[in-house]
C-alpha positions in Angstrom: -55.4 -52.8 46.3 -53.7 -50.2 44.7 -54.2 -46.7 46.1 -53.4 -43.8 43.6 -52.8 -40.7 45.8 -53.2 -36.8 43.3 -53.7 -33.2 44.6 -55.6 -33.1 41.1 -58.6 -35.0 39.8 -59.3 -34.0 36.1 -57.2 -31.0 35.9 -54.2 -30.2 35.0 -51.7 -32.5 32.9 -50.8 -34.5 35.7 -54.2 -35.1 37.0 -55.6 -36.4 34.1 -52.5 -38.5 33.8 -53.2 -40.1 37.0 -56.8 -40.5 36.5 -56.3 -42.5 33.2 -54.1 -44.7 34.9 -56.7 -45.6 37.5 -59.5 -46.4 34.9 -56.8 -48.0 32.6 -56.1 -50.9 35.7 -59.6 -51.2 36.9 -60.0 -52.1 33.2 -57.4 -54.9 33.1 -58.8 -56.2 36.7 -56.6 -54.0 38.7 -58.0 -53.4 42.2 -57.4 -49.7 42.1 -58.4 -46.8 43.9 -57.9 -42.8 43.5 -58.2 -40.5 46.5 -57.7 -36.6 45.6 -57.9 -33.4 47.0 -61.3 -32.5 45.6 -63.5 -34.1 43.1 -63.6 -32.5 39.6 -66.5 -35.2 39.0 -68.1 -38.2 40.6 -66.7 -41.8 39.7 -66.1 -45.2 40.6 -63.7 -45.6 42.5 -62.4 -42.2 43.1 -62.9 -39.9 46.4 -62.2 -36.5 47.7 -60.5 -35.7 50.9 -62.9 -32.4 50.5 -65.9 -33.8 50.5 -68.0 -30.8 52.8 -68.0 -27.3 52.7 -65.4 -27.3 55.6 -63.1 -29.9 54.2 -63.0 -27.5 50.8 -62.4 -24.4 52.8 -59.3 -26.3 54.6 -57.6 -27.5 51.5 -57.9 -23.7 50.2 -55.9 -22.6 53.3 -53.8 -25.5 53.6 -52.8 -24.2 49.4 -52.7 -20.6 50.2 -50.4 -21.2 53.2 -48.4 -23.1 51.5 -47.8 -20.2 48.7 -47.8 -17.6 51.6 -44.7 -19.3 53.3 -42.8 -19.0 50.0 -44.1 -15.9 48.8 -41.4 -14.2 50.8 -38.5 -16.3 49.5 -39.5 -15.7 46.0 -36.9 -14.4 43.7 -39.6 -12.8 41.4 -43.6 -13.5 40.7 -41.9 -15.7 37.7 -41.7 -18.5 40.0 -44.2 -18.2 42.1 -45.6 -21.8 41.3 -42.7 -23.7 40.3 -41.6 -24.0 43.4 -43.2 -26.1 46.3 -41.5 -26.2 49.7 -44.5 -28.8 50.5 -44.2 -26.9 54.3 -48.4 -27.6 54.7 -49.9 -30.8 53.6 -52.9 -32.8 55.4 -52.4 -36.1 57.1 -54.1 -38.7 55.8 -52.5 -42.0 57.3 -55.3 -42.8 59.0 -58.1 -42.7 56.2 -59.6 -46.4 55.7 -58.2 -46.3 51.7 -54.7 -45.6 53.2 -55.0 -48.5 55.7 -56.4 -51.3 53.5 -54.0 -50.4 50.5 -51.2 -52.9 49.4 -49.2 -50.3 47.7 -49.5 -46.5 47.7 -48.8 -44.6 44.2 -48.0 -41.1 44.1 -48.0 -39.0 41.5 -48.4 -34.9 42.0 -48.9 -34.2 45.1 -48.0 -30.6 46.1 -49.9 -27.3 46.4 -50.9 -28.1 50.1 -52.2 -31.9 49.6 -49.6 -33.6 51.0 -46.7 -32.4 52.7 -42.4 -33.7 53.5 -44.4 -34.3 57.3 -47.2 -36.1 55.0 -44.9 -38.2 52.7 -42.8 -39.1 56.2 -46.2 -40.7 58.2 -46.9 -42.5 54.8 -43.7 -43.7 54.1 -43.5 -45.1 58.1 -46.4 -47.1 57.1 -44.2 -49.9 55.5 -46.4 -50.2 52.5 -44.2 -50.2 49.2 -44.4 -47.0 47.5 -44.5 -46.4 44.0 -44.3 -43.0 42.9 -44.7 -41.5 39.2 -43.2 -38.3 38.6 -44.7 -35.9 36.5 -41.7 -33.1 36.5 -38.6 -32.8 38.5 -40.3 -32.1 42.4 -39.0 -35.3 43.7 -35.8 -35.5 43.4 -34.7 -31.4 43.9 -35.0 -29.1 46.6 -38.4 -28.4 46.0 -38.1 -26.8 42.1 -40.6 -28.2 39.8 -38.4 -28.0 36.4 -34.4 -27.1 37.0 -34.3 -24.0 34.3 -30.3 -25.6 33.5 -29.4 -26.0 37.3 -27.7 -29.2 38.3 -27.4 -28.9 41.9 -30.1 -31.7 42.3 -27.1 -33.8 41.1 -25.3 -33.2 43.9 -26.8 -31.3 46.5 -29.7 -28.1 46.5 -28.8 -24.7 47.8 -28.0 -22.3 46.6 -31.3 -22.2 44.6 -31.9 -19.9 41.6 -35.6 -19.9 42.7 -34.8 -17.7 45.9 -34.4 -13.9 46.5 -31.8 -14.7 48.8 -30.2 -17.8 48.0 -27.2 -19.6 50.1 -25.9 -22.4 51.5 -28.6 -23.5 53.8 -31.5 -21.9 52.0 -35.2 -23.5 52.2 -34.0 -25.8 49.0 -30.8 -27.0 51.2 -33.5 -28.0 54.2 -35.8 -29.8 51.7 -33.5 -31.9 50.4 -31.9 -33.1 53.3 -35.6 -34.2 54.6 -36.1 -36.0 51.3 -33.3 -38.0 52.0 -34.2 -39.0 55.3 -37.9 -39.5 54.1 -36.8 -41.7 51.5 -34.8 -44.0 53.5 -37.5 -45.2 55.7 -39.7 -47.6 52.3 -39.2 -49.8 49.3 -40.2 -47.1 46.8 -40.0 -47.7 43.0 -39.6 -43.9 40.5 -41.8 -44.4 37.7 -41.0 -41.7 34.9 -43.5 -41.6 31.9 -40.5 -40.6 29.5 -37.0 -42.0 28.9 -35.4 -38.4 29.3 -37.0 -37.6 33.1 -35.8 -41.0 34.3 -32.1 -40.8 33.3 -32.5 -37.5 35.6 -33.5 -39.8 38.2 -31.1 -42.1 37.7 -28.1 -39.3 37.9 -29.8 -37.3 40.9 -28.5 -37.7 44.5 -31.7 -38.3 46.1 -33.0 -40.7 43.9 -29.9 -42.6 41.9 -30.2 -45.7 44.0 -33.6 -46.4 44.1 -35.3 -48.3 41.7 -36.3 -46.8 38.8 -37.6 -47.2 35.2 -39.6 -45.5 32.6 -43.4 -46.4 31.4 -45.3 -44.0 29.5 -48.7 -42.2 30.6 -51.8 -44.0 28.9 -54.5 -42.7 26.9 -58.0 -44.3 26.0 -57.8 -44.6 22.1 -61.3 -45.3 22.3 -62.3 -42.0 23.0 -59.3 -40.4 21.6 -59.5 -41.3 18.2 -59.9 -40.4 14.2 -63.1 -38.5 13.2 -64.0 -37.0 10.1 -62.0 -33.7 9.8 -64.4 -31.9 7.0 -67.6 -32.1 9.3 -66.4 -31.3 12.5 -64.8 -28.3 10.9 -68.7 -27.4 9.8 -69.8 -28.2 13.3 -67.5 -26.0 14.5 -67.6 -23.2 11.9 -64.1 -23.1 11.2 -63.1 -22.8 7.5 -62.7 -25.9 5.4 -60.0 -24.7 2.9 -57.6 -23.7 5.4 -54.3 -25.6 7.0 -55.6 -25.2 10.5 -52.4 -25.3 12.9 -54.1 -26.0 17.0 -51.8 -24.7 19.9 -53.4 -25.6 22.9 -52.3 -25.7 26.8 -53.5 -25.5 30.5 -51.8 -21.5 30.3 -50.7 -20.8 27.5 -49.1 -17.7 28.8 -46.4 -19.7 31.0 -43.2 -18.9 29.4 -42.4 -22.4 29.6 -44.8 -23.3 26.9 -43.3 -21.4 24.3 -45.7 -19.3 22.8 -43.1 -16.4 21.5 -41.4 -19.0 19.7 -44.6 -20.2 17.9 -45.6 -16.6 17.3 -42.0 -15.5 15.5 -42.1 -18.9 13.4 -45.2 -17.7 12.1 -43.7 -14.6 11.1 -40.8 -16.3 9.0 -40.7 -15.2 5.3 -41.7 -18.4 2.9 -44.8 -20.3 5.3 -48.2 -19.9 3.5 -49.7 -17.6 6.0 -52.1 -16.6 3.7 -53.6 -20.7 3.5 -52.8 -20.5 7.6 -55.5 -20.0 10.4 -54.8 -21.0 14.4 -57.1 -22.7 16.6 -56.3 -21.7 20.3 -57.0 -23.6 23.4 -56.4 -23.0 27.1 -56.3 -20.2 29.2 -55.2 -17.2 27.1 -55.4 -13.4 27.8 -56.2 -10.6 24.6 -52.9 -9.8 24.3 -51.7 -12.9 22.9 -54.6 -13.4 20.6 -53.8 -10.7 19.0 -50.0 -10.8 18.2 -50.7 -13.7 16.3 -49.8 -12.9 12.5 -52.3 -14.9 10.8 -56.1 -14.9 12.1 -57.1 -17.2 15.4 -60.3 -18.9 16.3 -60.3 -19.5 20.0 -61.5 -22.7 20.9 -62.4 -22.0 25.1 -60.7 -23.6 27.8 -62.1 -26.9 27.4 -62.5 -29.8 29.9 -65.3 -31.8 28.2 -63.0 -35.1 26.6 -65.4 -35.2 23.6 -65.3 -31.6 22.7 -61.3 -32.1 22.7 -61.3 -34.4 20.6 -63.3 -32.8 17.7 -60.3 -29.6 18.5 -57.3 -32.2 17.1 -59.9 -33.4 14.5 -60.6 -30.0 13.3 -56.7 -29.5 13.0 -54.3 -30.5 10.7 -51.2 -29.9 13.2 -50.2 -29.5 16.2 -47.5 -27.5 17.7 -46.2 -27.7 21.3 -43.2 -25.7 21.4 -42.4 -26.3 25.0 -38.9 -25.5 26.5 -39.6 -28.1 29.4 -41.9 -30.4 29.5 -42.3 -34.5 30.6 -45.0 -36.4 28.5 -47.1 -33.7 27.2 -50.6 -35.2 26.9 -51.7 -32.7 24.4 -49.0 -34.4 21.8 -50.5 -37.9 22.7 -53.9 -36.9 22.4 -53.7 -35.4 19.0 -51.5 -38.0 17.8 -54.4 -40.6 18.6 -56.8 -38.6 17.0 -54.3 -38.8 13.9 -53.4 -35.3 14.1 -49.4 -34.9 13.7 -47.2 -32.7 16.0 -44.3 -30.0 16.0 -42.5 -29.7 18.9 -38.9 -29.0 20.1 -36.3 -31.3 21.2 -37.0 -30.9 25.0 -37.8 -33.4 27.8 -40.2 -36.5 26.5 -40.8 -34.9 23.6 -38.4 -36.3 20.7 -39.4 -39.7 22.4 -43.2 -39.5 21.1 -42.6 -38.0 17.6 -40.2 -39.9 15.3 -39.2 -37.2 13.6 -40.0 -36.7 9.6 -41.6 -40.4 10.3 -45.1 -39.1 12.6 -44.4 -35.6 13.1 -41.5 -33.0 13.4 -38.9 -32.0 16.2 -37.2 -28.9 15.8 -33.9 -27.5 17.2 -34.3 -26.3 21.0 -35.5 -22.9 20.4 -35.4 -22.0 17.3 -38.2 -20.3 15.5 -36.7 -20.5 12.2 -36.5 -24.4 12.6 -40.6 -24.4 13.8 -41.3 -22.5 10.5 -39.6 -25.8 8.7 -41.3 -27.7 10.5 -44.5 -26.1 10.2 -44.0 -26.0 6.9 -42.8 -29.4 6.2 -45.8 -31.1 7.9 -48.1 -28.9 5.9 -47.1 -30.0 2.9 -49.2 -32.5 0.8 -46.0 -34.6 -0.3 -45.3 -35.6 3.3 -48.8 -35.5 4.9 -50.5 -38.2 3.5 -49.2 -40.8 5.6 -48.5 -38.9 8.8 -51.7 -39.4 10.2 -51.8 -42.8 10.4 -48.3 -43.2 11.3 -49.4 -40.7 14.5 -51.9 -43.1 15.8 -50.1 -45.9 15.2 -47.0 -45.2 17.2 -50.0 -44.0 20.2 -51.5 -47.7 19.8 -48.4 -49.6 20.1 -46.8 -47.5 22.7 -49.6 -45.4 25.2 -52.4 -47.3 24.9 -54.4 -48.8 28.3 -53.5 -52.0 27.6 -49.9 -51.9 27.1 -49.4 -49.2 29.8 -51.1 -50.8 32.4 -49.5 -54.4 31.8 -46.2 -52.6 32.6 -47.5 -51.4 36.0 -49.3 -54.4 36.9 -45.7 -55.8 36.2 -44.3 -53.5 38.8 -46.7 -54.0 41.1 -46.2 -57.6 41.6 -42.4 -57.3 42.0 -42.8 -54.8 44.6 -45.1 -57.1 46.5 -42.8 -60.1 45.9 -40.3 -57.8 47.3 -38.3 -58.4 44.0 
């Protein structure tokens, strides 16, 4: 039996990501098995550790402690959460999934569900571990994205996250537990893009264990081509205009790029007069109104179905990230046929073939999402895009394909291969 192990259930990019996994393997006749902090939603095969009223009060402290004992080695509210020092985890060696599991899978587990003493008691179990990262966490001093710095290559400290940083600063002391953590199993570093696993293949903690890439999955079942013209009239969205979706968890995180998308809008030559935006994800008033062009906000939406009519209501997407692994949004609209703008950053270049499915632009350049923008807009090249998108989904991030890979892994591990 395979035991998935994720703070998150259906939130967040990295929950989801984890949760389609599960359901892709017990599809191809994978025992699997998902244990989470706390349930977003009952199903098979899936449990939460906070499971009573108690239980949910004692993940909340064991999350707020955890942000309290950094809170005072912050270097400014700007990295409040991208930073775990994973100090406060619970201890779940002993729970009956744990002890009857062949393998043990990780993917995000920080934010007070399991901590370095957590990760140590389960790696002391002997059990192979395979763990699939979904950003940087594992392999640095307790950073979630680098922002440039490459001391993970050699050694943390001196960490750019800290008010006080030096040489034995908190990321200096998690990194030398990592290393003696990750001595102690047979663990295999799964990245879902190309780009996140040549990090783990240059990084000090990480560079000589096994590793390779396979991509998150998506069910193209659900995710797939509906008619665009009468969603938009279930919807009440406009049917004449080039409807452009930007969409996120928080769209206010500097990390996604929103100023970027907002100044390409404002370039001289894009038909911002044919041009309306379809918003969702957490937003705040101020950033609905700088937009240029009108919006139509869409909600913060965790219903699957009503997703899917949002990238069949649009005729692009843009995810102008600055760093980012897999983004799901991209794959989801691309199997719904939608095509995507986004910049050449992390996973991103290695979903949409550029000019071919979609558009990368230059790393941070507004003027270069305008052209793109503009490009994909444009009746000459959109014709086939849409079926390119959800082709290149089918062949390379379908359930199928992605959870042959892992059931490949799987038995290597427990060949000892």
């Amino acid at each position: 039996m395979v035991l998935h192990l994720s703070n998150f259930h259906l939130e967040g990019g990295a929950g989801v990501a984890a949760t389609r996994l599960h359901r892709a393997l017990l599809k191809s006749g994978t025992e699997s098995r998902l244990l989470v902090s706390g349930l977003s939603a009952e199903e098979p095969g899936v449990c939460g550790l906070s499971s009573t009223a108690l239980q949910s009060k004692l993940a909340w402290a064991r999350f707020v402690g955890e942000r309290l004992y950094f809170y005072p080695q912050e270097r400014d509210a700007s990295v409040r959460f991208a930073f775990s020092p994973a100090e406060i985890g619970a201890d779940i060696t002993n729970n009956p999934w744990v002890q009857e599991a062949d393998i043990i899978h990780l993917h995000w587990i920080n934010f007070g569900f399991l901590s370095l003493d957590s990760l140590d008691k389960l790696f002391a179990l002997g059990k192979p571990i395979v763990w699939t990262l979904h950003d940087m966490w594992t392999f640095t001093g307790g950073c979630h994205y680098s922002r440039g710095c490459e001391n993970f290559l050699t050694h943390c400290h001196y960490c750019p996250y800290l008010a006080k940083p030096d040489a034995y600063d908190i990321s200096f002391a998690q990194f030398e537990r990592k290393r003696s953590i990750y001595k102690k199993s047979r663990m295999a570093l799964v990245s879902p893009s190309q780009w996140l696993d040549s990090l783990v293949k240059k990084a000090a903690l990480t560079g000589a264990k096994k590793s390779l890439s396979i991509p998150n999955c998506i069910d193209t079942e659900l995710f797939r081509p509906f008619d665009k013209l009468a969603i938009r009239r279930k919807l009440n969205l406009p049917e004449s205009k080039k409807l452009i979706l930007f969409a996120g968890a928080n769209i206010g995180d500097p990390r996604k790029g929103f100023t970027f998308f907002r100044q390409a809008l404002e370039k001289k030559g894009l038909p911002t007069s044919d041009i309306e935006i379809l918003v969702l994800g957490k937003t705040n008033p101020e950033l609905m109104a700088s937009f240029p062009v009108p919006v139509h906000y869409l909600g913060k939406i965790s219903d699957p179905n009503a997703m899917v009519e949002a990238y069949n209501a649009a005729d692009m997407i843009v995810v102008p990230s600055l760093e980012d692994n897999l983004p799901n949004t991209i794959m989801e609209a691309m199997s719904c046929g939608t095509p995507a703008l986004g910049f050449a950053t992390g996973g991103i270049p290695e979903m949409i073939d550029h000019q071919v499915n979609g558009y990368i632009a230059l790393q941070g350049s507004a003027q270069s999402l305008a052209e793109g923008i503009e490009w994909i807009l444009n009746p000459e090249n959109n014709a086939e895009l849409p079926g390119k998108a959800r082709s290149k989904v089918l062949q390379t991030y379908s359930e199928r394909v992605v959870a042959n890979q892992y059931q490949q892994l799987y038995h290597a591990l427990l060949a000892n291969e």
